[in-house]
Structures are given as structure tokens and as C-alpha cells.
C-alpha positions in Angstrom: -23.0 45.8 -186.9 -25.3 46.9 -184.5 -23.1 48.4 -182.0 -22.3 50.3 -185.1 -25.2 51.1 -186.2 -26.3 52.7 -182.4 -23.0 54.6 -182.0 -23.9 56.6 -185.8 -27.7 57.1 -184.5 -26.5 58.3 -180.8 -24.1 60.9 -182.8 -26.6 61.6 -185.5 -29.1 62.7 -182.5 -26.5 64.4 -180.3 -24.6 66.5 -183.0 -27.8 67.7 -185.0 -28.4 69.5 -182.1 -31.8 69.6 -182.7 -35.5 68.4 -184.1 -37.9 69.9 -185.8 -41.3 69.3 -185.6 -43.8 70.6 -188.1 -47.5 69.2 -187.9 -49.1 71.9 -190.2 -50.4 73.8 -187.7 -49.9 76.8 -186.0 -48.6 75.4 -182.7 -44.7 76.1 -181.9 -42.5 74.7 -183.3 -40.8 72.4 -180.5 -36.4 71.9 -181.1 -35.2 69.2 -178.9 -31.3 70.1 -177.9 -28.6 67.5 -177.2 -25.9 68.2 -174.7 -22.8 66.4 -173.8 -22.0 66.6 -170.1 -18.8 66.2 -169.3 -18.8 63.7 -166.1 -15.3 62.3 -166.0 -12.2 62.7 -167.5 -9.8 59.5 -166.3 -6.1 58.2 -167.7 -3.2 60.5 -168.8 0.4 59.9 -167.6 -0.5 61.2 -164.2 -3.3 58.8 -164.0 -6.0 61.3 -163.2 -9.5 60.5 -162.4 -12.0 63.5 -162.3 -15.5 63.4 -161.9 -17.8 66.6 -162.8 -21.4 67.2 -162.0 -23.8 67.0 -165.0 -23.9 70.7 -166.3 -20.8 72.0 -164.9 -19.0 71.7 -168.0 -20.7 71.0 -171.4 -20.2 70.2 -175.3 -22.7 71.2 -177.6 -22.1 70.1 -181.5 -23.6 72.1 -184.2 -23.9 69.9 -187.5 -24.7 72.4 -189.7 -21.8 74.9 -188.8 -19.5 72.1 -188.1 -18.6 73.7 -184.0 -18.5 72.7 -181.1 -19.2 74.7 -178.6 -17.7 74.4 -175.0 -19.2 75.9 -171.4 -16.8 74.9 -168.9 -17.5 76.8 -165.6 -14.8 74.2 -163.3 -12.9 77.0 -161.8 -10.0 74.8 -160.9 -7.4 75.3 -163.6 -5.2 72.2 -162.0 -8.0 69.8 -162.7 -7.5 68.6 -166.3 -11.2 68.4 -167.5 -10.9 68.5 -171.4 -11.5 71.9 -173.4 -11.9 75.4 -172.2 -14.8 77.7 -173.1 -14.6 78.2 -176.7 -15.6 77.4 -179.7 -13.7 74.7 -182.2 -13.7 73.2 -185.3 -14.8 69.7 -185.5 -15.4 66.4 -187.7 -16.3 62.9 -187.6 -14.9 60.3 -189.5 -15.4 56.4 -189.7 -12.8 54.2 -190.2 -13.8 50.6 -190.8 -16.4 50.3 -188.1 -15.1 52.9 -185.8 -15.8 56.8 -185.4 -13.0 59.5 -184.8 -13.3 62.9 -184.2 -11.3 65.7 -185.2 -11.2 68.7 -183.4 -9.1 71.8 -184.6 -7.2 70.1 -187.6 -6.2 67.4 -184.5 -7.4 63.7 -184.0 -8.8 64.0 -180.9 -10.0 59.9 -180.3 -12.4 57.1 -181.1 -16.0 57.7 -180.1 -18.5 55.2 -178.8 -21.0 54.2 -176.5 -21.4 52.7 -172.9 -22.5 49.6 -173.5 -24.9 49.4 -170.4 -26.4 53.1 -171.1 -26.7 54.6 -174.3 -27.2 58.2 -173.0 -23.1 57.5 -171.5 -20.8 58.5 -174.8 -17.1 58.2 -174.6 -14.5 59.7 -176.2 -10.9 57.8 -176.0 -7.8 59.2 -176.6 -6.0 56.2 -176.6 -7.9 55.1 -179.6 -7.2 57.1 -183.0 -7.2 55.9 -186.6 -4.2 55.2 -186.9 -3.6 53.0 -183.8 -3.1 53.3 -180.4 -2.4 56.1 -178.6 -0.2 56.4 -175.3 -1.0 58.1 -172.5 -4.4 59.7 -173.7 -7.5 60.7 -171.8 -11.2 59.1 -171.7 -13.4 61.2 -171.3 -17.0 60.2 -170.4 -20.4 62.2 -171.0 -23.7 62.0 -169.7 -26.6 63.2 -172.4 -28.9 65.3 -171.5 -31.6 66.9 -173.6 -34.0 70.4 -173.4 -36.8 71.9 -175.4 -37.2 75.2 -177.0 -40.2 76.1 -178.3 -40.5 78.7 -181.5 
């Protein structure tokens, strides 16, 4: 239950995108962003195992639009390293004491955390609600955060 409980809060944080803070005063309003980094995408028939560096390509989830929103600058299109820059469609779903996610009408895998460091999120492809997959990819991001002020 608490494993559960920790995966809904890290996705709560990391796909509201932001938080507000409002004092009464006149100071600036500080949002606090959430990023996904994308630091390695492992598994797949061929059995790849990619690592990125922390900003070179990047997930951002907007709750209140219900988009993701992709920056991938990897220039090596033979490197399988998830989703191009774009935009897409997305939903999470909990089935039992597991969460999916949906990305463009299509399952995309099971989502959870590292269990040594809650700021590591995974996304399994092998995973889906409806059993197993074969031959999927896991791919592993590293959470990062920034402030705007307003």
C-alpha cells in the first residue's frame, strides 16, 4: 500500500507540472516544473541498452491539457530512445494496485518507481493491463525540477 501510495504522489507531482504558491502578498508567484529525463531506454528484441544524458531528451506532462510534451535533441536516428519531438495524447490509469499509461489511444506500460530513488521513474513496456508484454522497452527517467517565477 505504500509503494502505492508513493508511485500516485511521485506522478501527482511530476504530471501537474507545476505549484502554485500564493502567500497574499505581492511577491511572485513561484511554479515549480517537473521534468522527466529520459536516461536509458534498455530491452526490445535486439536487446538494446541506451543511456542518455539528463536533458538531452525530455517528457514534460501537462495534467490540465492531458499532453505530453517531448524534446528529444539525440541526433542519432539508429538509437531507439522512445518518442520523437512532439506532442501526444496521454492518460493514466490504475488497475488493481498498478498504474498504466496511455499514450495516443495506445497502452504504452506500467509505471513505477525505483525503489532505491524516488526521483528514478520507470516506465515498462513489458508490463500492461492486460498482462505481459513481449519484447517491450524500459525506459528509465531521472526527475529533475526548475522554477519560474510570475
Amino acid at each position: 500500500m505504500k509503494r502505492k501510495i508513493l508511485i500516485l504522489a511521485t506522478i501527482f507531482l511530476t504530471i501537474t507540472s507545476c505549484n502554485l504558491s500564493d502567500d497574499g502578498n505581492n511577491e511572485p508567484t513561484v511554479i515549480t516544473l517537473y521534468h522527466w529525463n529520459l536516461i536509458n531506454v534498455s530491452g526490445g528484441l535486439a536487446g538494446v541498452d541506451n543511456d542518455f544524458e539528463v536533458g538531452d531528451i525530455v517528457w514534460n506532462y501537462d495534467q490540465f491539457t492531458n499532453k505530453l510534451y517531448v524534446e528529444n535533441l539525440n541526433p542519432d536516428d539508429m538509437i531507439e530512445d522512445g518518442l520523437d519531438t512532439g506532442t501526444y495524447d496521454f492518460l493514466i490509469f490504475d488497475v488493481a494496485t498498478n498504474l498504466f499509461t496511455v499514450l495516443d489511444g495506445n497502452e504504452f506500460g506500467e509505471i513505477y518507481n525505483s525503489e532505491t530513488d524516488n526521483t528514478i521513474l520507470i516506465i515498462d513496456q513489458n508490463s500492461l493491463s492486460t498482462g505481459a508484454g513481449a519484447d517491450g522497452f524500459i525506459f528509465t527517467f531521472k526527475i529533475t525540477t526548475s522554477t519560474v517565477e510570475i
